[in-house]
C-alpha positions in Angstrom: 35.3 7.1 36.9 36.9 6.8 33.4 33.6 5.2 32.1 31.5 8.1 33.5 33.7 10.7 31.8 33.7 8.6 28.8 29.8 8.5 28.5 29.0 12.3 29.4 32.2 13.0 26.6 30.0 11.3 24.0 26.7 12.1 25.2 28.4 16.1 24.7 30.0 15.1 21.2 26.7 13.9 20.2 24.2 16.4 21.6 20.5 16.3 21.0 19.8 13.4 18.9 16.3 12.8 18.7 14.8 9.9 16.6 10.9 10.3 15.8 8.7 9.1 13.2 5.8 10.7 12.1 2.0 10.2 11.6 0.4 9.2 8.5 -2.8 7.6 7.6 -1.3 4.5 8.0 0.4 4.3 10.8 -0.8 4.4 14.4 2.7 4.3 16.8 5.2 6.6 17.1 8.4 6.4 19.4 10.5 9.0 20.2 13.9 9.4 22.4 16.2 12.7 23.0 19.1 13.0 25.0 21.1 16.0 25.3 23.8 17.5 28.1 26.5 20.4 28.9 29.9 19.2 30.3 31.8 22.4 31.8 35.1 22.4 32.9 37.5 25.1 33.9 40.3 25.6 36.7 37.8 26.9 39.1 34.6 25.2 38.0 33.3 21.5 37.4 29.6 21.4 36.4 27.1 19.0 34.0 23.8 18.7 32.8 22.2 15.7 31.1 18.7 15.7 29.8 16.3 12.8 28.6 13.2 12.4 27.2 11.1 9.6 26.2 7.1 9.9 24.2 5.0 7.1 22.9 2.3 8.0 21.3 -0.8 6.0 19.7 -3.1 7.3 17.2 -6.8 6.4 16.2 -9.8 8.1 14.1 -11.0 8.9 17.5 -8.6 8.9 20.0 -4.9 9.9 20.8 -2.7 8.3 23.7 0.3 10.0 24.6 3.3 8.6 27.5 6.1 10.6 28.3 8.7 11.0 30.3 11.9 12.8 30.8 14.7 13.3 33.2 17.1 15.9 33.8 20.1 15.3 35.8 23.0 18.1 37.1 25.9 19.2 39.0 28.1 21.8 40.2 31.2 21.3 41.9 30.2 17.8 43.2 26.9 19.1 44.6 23.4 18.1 43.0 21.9 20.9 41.0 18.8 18.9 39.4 17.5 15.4 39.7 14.0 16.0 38.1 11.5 13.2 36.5 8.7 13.5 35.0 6.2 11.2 33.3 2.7 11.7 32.2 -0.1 9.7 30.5 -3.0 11.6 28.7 -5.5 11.7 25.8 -7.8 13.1 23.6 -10.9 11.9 22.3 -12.4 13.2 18.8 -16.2 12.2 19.1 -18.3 15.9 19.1 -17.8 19.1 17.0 -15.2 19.7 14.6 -11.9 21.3 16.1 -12.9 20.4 19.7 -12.0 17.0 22.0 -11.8 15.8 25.4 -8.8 14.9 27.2 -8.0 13.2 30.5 -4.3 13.7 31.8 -2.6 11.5 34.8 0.8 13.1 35.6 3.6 12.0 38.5 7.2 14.5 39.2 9.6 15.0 41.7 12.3 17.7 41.6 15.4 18.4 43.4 15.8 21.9 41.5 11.7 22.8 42.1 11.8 20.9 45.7 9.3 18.8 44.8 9.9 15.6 46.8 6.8 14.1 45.1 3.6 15.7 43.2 0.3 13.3 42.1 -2.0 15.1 39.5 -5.0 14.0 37.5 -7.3 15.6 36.0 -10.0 16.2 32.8 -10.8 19.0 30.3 -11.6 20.2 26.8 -9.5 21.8 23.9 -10.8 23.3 20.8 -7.9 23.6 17.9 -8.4 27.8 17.0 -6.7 27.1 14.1 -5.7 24.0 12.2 -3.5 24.3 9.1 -0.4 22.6 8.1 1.8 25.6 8.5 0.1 27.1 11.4 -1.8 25.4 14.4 -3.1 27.3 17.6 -4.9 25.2 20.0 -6.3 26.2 23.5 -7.0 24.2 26.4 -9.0 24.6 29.9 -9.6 21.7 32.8 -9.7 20.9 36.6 -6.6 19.2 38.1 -6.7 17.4 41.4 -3.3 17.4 42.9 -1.5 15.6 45.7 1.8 16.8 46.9 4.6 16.6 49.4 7.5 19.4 49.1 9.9 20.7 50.9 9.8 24.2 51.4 13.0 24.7 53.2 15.7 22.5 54.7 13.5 22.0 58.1 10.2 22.7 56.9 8.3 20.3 54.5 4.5 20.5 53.2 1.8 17.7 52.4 -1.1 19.1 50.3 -3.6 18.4 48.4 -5.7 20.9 46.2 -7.5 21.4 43.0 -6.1 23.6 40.2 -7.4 24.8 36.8 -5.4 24.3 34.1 -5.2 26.3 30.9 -2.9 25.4 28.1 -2.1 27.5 25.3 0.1 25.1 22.2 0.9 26.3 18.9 2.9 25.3 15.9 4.2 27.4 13.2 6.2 26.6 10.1 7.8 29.4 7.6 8.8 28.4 3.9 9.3 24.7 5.1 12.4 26.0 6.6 11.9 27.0 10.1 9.7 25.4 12.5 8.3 26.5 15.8 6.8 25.0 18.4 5.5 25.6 22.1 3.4 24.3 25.0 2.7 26.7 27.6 0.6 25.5 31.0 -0.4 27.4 33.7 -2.4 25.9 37.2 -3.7 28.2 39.6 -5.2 26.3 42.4 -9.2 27.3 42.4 -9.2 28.2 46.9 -5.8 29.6 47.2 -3.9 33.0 46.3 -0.2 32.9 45.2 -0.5 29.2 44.4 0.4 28.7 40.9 2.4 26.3 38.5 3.8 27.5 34.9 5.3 25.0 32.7 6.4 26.4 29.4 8.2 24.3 26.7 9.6 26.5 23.4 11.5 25.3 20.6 12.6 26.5 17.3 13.8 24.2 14.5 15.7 25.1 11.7 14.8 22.1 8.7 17.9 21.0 6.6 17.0 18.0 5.0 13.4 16.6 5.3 14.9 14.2 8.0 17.2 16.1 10.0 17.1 19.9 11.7 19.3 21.8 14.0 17.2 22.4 16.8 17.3 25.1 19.9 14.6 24.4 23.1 14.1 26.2 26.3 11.9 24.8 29.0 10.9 26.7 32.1 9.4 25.8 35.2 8.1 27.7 38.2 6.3 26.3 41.9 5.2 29.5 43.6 4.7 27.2 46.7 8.2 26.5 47.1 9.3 30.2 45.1 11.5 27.8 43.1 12.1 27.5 39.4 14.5 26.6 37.3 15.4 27.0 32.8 16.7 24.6 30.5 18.4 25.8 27.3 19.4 22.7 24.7 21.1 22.7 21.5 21.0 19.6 19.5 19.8 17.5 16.2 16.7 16.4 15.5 16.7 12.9 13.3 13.4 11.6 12.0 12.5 8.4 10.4 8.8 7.5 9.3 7.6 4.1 9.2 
């Protein structure tokens, strides 16, 4: 027990480190790891949440691998508030007109928050990159999903399904006097033969740069299964540490 308290104290002494590197002509591997989490105790409450994510990411003239994964553990008063994981393998291949690529996605999750005991989804598309400049990138994506998934609608009742969804993605990336940096990634999946059957995934972050290595960084992630009526919303705080190699 004192070990536990001693690694969520440090994990909320040192929130949010992240350590990236970044792409260059030159290099072709980057490796990234962020961990942040909320420790809240009062005479009447007892609650934590803990955070993790993990991205690996190869680049080439013509194609782009990305792996990530991330987990996000909770509780409240000794009862389990979130036990989510994720992790995904996609890419994108640069072989037809400028500003537009392929990608192929292959994605597993379960979720204690979302009821989501486990969810299977694969899947192909296209993007085309609406606008591409250093300080300001807009890029929209469209595909078909097939999905596999067992969840638990209620405490009696659980659901296997499977279904196919289209999947549009809307990502930009905005940076203002090389001081502030803002980023998002913004999914929704309706499935194609079903009303009221909808995913939206949307990831937001805003950085503020104070050295060319390190920024104070705030992120909010929100999720929502219409199947299940569940969602949930992660706020972090933290520091973002880069090193390029």
């Amino acid at each position: 027990m004192i070990l536990k308290k001693a690694c969520l104290l440090a994990i909320v002494i040192l929130p949010g480190i992240v350590v990236r590197s970044q792409f260059t002509d030159s290099i072709f591997y980057r490796v990234s790891y962020s961990s942040t989490g909320t420790i809240n105790k009062t005479n009447d409450v007892s609650s934590y949440v803990l955070a993790n994510g993990f991205r690996f990411n190869v680049n080439k003239k013509d194609l782009r691998i990305n792996m990530n994964s991330g987990w996000v553990f909770g509780q409240q008063q000794q009862r389990l508030t979130n036990n989510d994981f994720t992790s995904s393998l996609d890419f994108n291949l640069y072989k037809t007109l400028p500003h537009f690529y392929y990608w192929g996605l292959a994605n597993y999750d379960k979720s204690f928050s979302l009821k989501i005991i486990r969810r299977y989804q694969a899947g192909v598309g296209a993007a085309y990159n609406v606008l591409d400049k250093r300080t300001f990138s807009l890029n929209v994506s469209d595909g078909v999903l097939y999905e596999s998934s067992h969840l638990k609608i209620n405490d009696s009742i659980s659901n296997r399904y499977n279904v196919f969804r289209n999947s549009f993605r809307l990502r930009y990336r905005l940076i203002f006097e090389e001081v502030i940096e803002l980023n998002g990634t913004n999914l929704l999946q309706n499935a194609i033969n079903r009303d009221n059957d909808y995913i939206i995934n949307s990831v937001n972050s805003l950085s503020f740069i104070l050295r060319k290595w390190l920024s104070l960084t705030a992120s909010a992630t929100f999720n929502r299964v219409e199947r299940t009526r569940r969602e949930n919303l992660l706020i972090t705080f933290g520091l973002s540490v880069e090193k390029y190699f």
